[in-house]
C-alpha positions in Angstrom: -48.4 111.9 -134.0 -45.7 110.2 -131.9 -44.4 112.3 -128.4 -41.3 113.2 -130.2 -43.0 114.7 -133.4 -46.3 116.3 -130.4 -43.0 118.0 -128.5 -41.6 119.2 -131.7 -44.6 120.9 -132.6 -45.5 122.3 -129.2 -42.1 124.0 -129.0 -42.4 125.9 -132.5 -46.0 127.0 -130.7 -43.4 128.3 -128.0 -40.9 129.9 -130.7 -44.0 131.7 -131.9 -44.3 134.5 -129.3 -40.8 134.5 -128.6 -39.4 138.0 -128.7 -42.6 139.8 -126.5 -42.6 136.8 -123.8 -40.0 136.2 -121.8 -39.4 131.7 -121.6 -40.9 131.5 -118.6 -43.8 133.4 -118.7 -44.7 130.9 -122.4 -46.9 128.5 -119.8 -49.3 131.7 -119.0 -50.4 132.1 -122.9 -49.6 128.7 -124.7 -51.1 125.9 -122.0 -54.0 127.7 -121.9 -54.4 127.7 -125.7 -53.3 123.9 -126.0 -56.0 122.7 -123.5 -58.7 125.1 -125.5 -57.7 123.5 -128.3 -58.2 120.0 -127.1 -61.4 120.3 -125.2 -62.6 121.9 -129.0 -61.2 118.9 -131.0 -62.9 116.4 -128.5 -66.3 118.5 -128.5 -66.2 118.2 -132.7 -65.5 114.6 -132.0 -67.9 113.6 -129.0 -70.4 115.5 -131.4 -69.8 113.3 -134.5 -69.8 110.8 -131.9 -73.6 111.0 -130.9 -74.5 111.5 -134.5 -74.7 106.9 -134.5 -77.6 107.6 -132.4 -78.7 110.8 -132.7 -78.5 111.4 -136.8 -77.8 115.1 -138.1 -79.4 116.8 -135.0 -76.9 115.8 -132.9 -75.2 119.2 -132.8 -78.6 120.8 -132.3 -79.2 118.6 -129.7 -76.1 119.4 -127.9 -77.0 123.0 -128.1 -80.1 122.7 -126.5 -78.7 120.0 -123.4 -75.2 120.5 -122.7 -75.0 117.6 -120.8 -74.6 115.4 -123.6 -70.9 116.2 -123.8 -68.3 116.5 -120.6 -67.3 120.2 -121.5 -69.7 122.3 -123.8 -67.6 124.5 -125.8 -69.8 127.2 -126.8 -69.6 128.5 -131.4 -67.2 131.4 -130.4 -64.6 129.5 -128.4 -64.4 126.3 -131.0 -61.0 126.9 -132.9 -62.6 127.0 -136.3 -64.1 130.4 -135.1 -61.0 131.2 -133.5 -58.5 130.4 -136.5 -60.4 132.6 -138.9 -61.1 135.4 -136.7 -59.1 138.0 -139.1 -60.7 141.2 -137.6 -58.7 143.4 -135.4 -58.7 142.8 -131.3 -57.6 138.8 -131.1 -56.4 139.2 -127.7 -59.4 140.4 -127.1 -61.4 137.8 -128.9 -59.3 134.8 -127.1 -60.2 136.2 -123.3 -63.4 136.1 -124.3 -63.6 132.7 -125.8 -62.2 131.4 -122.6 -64.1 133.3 -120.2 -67.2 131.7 -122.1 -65.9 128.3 -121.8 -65.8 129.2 -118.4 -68.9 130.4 -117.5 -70.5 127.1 -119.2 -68.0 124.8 -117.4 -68.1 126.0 -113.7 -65.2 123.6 -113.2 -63.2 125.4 -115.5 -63.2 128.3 -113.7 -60.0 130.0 -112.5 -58.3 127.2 -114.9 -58.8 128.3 -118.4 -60.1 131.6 -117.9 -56.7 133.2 -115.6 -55.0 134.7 -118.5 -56.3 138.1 -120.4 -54.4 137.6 -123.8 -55.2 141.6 -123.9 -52.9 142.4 -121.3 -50.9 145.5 -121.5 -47.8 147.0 -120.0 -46.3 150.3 -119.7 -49.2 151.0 -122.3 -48.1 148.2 -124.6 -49.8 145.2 -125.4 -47.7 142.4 -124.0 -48.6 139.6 -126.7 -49.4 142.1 -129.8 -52.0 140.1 -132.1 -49.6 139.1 -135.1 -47.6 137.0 -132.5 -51.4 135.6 -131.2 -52.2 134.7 -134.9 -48.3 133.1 -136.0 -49.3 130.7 -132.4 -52.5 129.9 -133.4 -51.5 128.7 -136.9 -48.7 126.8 -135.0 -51.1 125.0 -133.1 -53.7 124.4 -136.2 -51.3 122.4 -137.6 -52.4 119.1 -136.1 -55.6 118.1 -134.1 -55.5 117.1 -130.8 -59.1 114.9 -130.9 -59.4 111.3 -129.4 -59.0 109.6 -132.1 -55.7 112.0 -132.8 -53.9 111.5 -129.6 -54.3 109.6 -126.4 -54.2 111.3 -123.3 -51.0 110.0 -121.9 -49.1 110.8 -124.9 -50.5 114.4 -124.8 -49.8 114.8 -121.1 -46.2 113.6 -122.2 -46.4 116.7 -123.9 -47.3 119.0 -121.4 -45.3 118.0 -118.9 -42.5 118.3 -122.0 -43.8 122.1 -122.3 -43.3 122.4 -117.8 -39.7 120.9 -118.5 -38.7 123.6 -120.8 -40.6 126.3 -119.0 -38.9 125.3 -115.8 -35.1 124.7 -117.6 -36.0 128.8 -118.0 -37.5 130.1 -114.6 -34.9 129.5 -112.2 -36.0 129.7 -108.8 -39.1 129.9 -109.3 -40.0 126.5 -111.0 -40.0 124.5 -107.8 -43.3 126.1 -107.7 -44.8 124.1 -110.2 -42.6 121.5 -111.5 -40.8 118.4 -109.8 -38.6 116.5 -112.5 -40.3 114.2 -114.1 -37.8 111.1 -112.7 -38.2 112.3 -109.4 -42.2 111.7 -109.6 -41.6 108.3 -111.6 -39.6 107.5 -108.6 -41.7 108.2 -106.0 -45.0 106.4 -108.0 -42.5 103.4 -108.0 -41.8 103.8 -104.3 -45.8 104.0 -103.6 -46.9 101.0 -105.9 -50.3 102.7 -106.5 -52.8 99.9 -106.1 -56.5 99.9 -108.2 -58.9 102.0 -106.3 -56.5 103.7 -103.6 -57.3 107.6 -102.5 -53.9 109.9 -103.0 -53.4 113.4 -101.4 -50.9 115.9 -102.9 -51.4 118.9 -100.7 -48.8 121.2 -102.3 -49.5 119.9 -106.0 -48.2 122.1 -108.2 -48.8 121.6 -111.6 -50.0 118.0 -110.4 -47.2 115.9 -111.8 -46.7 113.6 -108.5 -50.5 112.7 -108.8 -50.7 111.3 -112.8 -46.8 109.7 -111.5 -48.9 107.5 -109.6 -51.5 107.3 -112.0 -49.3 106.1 -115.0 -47.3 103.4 -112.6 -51.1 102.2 -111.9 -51.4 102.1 -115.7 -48.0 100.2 -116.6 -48.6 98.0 -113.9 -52.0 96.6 -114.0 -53.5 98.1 -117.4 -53.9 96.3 -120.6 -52.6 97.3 -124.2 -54.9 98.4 -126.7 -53.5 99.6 -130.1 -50.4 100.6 -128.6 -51.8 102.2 -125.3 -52.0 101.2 -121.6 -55.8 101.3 -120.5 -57.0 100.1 -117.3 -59.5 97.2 -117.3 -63.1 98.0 -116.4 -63.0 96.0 -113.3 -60.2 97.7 -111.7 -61.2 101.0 -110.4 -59.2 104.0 -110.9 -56.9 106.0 -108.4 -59.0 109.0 -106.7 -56.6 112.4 -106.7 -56.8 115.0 -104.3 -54.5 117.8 -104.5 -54.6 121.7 -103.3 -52.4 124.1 -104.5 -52.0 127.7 -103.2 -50.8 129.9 -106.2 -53.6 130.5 -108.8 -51.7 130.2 -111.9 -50.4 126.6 -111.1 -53.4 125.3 -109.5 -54.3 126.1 -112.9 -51.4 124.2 -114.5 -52.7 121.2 -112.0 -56.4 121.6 -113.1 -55.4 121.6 -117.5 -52.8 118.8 -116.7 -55.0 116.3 -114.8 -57.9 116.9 -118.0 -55.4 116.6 -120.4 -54.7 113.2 -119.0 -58.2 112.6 -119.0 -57.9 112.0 -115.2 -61.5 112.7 -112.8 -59.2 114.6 -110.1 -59.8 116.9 -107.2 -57.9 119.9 -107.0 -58.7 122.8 -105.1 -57.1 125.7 -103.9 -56.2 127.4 -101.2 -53.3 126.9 -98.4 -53.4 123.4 -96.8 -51.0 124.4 -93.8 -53.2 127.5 -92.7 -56.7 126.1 -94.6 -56.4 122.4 -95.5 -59.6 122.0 -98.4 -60.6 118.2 -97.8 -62.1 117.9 -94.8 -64.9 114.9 -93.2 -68.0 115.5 -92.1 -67.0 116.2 -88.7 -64.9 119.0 -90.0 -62.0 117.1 -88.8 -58.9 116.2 -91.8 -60.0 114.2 -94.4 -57.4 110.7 -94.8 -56.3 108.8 -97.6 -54.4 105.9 -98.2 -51.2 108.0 -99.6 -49.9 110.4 -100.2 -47.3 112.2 -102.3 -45.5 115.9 -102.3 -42.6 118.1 -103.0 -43.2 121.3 -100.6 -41.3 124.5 -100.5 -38.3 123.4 -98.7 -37.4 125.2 -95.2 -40.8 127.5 -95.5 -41.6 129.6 -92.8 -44.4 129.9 -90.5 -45.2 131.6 -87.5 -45.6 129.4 -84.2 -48.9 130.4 -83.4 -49.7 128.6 -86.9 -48.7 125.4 -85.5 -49.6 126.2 -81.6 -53.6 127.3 -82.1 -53.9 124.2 -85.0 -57.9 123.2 -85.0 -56.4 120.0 -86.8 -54.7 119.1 -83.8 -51.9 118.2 -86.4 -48.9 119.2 -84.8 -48.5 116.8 -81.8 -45.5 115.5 -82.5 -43.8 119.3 -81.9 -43.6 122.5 -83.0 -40.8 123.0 -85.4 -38.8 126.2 -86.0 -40.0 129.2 -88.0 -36.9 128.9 -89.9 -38.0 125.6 -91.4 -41.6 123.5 -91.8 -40.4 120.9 -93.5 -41.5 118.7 -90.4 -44.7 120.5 -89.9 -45.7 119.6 -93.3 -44.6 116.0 -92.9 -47.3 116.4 -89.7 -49.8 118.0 -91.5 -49.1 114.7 -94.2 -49.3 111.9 -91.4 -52.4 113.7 -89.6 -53.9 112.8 -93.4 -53.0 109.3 -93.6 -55.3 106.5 -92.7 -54.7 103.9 -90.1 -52.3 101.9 -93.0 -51.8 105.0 -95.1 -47.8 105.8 -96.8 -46.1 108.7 -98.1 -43.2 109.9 -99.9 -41.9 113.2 -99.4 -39.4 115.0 -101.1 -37.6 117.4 -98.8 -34.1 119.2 -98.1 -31.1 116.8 -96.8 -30.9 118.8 -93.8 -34.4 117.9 -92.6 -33.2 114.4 -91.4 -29.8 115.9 -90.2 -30.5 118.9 -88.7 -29.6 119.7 -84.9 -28.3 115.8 -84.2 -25.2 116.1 -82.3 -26.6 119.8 -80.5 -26.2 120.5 -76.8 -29.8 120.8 -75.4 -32.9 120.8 -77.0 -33.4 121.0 -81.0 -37.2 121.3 -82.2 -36.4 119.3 -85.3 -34.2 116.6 -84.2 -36.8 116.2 -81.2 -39.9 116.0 -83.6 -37.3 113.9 -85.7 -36.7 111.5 -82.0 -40.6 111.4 -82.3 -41.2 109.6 -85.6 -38.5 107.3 -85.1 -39.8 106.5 -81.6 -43.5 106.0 -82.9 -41.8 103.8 -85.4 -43.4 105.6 -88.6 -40.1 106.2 -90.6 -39.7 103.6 -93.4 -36.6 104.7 -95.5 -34.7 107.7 -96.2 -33.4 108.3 -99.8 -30.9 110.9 -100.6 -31.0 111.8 -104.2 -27.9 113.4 -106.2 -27.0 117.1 -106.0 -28.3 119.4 -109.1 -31.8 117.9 -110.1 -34.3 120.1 -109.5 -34.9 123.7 -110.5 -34.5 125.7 -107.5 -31.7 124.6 -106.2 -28.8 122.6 -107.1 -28.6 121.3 -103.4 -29.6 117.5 -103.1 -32.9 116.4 -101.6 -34.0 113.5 -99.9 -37.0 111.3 -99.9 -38.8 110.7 -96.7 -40.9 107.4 -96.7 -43.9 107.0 -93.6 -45.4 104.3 -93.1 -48.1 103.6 -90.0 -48.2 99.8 -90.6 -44.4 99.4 -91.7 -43.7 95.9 -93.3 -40.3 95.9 -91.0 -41.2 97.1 -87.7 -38.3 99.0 -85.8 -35.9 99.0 -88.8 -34.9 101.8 -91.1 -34.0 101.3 -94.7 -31.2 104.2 -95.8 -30.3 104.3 -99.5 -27.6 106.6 -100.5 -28.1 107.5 -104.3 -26.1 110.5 -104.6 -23.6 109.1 -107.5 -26.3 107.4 -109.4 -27.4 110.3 -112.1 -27.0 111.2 -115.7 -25.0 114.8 -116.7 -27.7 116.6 -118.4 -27.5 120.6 -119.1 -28.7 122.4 -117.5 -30.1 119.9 -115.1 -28.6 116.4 -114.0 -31.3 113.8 -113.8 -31.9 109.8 -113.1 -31.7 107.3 -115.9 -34.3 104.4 -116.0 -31.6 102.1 -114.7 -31.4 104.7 -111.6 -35.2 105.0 -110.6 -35.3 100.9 -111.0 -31.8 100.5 -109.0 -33.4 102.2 -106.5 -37.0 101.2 -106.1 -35.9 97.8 -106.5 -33.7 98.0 -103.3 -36.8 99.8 -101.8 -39.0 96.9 -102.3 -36.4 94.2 -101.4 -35.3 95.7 -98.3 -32.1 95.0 -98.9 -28.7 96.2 -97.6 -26.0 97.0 -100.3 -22.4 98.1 -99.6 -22.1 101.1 -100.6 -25.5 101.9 -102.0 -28.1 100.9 -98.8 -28.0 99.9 -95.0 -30.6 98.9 -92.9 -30.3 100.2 -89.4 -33.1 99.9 -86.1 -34.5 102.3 -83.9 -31.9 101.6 -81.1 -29.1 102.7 -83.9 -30.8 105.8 -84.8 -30.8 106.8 -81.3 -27.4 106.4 -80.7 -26.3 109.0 -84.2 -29.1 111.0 -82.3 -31.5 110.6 -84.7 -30.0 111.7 -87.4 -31.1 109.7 -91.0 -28.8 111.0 -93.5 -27.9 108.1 -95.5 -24.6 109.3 -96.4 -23.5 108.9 -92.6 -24.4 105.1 -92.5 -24.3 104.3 -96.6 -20.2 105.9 -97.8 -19.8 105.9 -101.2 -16.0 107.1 -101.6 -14.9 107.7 -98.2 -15.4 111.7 -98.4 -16.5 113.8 -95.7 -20.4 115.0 -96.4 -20.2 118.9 -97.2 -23.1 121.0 -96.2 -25.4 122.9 -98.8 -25.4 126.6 -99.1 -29.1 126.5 -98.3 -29.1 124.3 -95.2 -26.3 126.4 -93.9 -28.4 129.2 -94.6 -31.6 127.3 -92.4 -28.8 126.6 -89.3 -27.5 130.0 -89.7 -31.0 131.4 -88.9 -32.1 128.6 -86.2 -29.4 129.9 -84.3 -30.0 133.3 -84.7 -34.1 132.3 -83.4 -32.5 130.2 -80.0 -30.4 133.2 -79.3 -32.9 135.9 -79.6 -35.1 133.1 -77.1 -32.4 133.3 -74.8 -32.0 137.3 -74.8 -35.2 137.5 -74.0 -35.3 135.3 -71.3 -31.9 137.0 -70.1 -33.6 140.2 -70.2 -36.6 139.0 -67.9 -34.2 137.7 -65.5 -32.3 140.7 -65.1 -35.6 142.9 -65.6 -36.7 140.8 -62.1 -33.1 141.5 -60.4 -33.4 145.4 -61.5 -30.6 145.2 -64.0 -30.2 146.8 -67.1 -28.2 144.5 -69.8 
């Protein structure tokens, strides 16, 4: 099977239960189903597999020492058994095949187990069992074996499935799914070298993670019979990731084995409970790292002011906005020569530059460029991702930048493609841009390179379309940045009623 005839197929599996299942709840029944159905194809085949050495008792064997195979699927949960279930009580049938998988693969638990195909509402079965049956013929259609398809081409797929699934769920897709160009951009960006550790800590369905996989794959791997493999002397890329919400740490967990990728995911909340820590109980470091969090979360102070991490030393930023706690919580988990790209709102490198007084953004913003860890700024164009159709920008740190004391600021706002309902970056775009990236090259109209000194001056504010114009218009601000000012303000002033009232409470004043 080709991607185009795999994506075909996987959307009539999605057409299947439409009707009882709203679009974006698909993910919750069919991913599950797809990645039961591969880990049963590649069980049949890593069976037939050990039958060179092992003869007819192979299976037997396997019965006896699960071992012998990555992920033992036990006779209940292979699809033979499920396809000809015909008795009443599927749903029924398929939580229990997963939940067996499960319990024989600890490392699949809370990934293919998270969804009871049983599930009622209001009294009604949500997924009635003819719609179950119609989506398991869909997906019988074709197997999904190693010898069937290769990993990348069925992670294609997948991620295919997110795209559609997040084209449907509105706000909430930003959750799980950055689009797909953005990731291929910031792999690009990173340059993924053989062997390197990378950190997602808000991961969602793990996209940025096999990004930087594949670029280490089209870069240095070698083709066989039409696929990229990497050599056997170049070690792999070790993923780390945590995501918080249990359905798409899920998503993260199916993704990275459908991809056939050895990575760590956990879950939890990396901001309040960070997973990978060292011996010493102190953050664990890597050599990059890559991530889309929720833009302008919020977080109470003490959160940043009673840290254990020691993270936030830079400054404690608003509770209307984290963005630059988690780019703290990011640098305190790079090495000594450790880089990141992070995707985050345009006002994030803009906000509170120009204030009266003190601003706690643009002062932890002052303290990055000061410390000289800011590499380049990238603003992307306005309408590609799902939760917003405001424009985001990339942040790139560096702690051993290649051009000390200078600042690379690319302004890519006009370079997309119209797409519906989503706009999105061509090939051409992602190269245009990387390739600037890499040169360190000033372009009129496109990129400007400015130093520390010059930042200071625009007081510290790193919003390319100030220093980069690309038709002379005035920069209009996003709904949801407004939004973010709109409550700073409303924090400072509440600051300074309190303080007013102490001062009066001292002078015996009422206000």
């Amino acid at each position: 099977m080709n991607l185009k005839d795999l994506e075909t197929w996987l959307w009539d599996a999605a057409c299947a239960i439409r009707g009882p299942v709203d679009a974006a709840k698909f993910k919750d029944y069919i991913l599950p189903l797809i990645f039961l159905k591969r880990l049963s194809d590649v069980f049949e085949d890593e069976v037939e597999r050990l039958k060179a050495d092992l003869g007819h008792r192979a299976l037997q064997l396997v019965e006896q020492d699960h071992k012998l195979v990555r992920f033992y699927i036990p006779p209940q949960a292979r699809w033979e058994a499920i396809r000809t279930h015909t008795a009443a009580g599927l749903g029924q049938y398929l939580t229990d095949a997963v939940r067996s998988v499960a319990r024989e693969n600890p490392e699949l638990e809370g990934v293919i187990d998270m969804v009871d195909f049983n599930a009622t509402a209001a009294g009604q079965r949500i997924v009635p069992d003819e719609y179950l049956a119609r989506l398991i013929e869909v997906l019988s259609r074709h197997r999904l074996g190693l010898e069937d398809v290769e990993p990348d081409v069925l992670g294609r797929a997948y991620e295919y499935l997110l795209r559609k699934f997040a084209e449907d769920s509105g706000q909430s897709a930003g959750e799980f799914y950055t689009p797909r160009e953005v990731a291929i951009l910031m792999a690009r960006l990173m340059e993924p070298q053989p062997g390197m550790t990378i950190y997602d800590p808000c991961c969602g369905s793990g996209g940025l993670l096999i990004k930087c996989h594949l670029r280490l794959l089209e870069v240095h791997g070698v083709n066989e019979n039409g696929h990229q493999r990497l050599p056997s002397e170049l070690a792999p890329l070790r993923l780390y990731g945590q995501e918080i919400n249990p359905a798409t740490f899920a998503m993260a967990r199916m993704n990275a084995v459908i991809h056939d990728l050895e990575a760590d995911i956990r879950i939890g909340d990396a901001m309040r409970q960070p997973a990978f820590k060292n011996a010493a109980g102190q953050l664990q470091t890597f050599d990059a790292v890559v991530a889309n969090p929720m833009w302008n979360q919020s977080f109470p102070t003490d959160l940043y002011e009673n840290d254990p991490y020691q993270r936030f030393g830079l400054g404690i930023p608003p509770t209307s906005s984290a963005d630059w706690g988690w780019l703290q919580h990011m640098l305190a988990s790079l090495n000594d020569t450790g880089r990141m790209a992070v995707v985050l709102d345009t006002g994030a490198v803009s906000r509170g530059s120009g204030n009266q007084g003190s601003n706690r953004e643009r002062d932890i913003r002052k303290a990055f460029v000061e410390r000289d860890l800011i590499e380049a700024v990238i603003l992307l164009p306005e309408n590609l991702f799902y939760n917003t159709t405001a424009p985001g920008v990339i942040i790139v740190i560096n702690r051993k930048k290649r051009h000390p004391g200078k600042i690379l600021l690319i302004n890519a706002g006009k370079l997309f493609a119209k797409g519906r309902p989503k706009n999105y970056l061509t090939d051409d775009d992602i190269a245009a841009i990387a390739d600037v990236y890499h040169a360190w090259r000033a372009e009129e109209g496109f990129s400007a390179l400015i130093t520390k000194g010059e930042a200071a001056r625009n007081d510290y504010n790193l919003s390319p379309s100030r220093y980069v114009s690309t038709n002379g218009q005035e920069e209009t601000l996003p709904l949801e940045e407004a939004m973010v000012l709109l409550r700073e303000a409303e924090e400072e002033r509440a600051k300074a009623d309190y303080a007013l009232r102490e001062v009066l409470a001292r002078l015996g004043l009422d206000l």
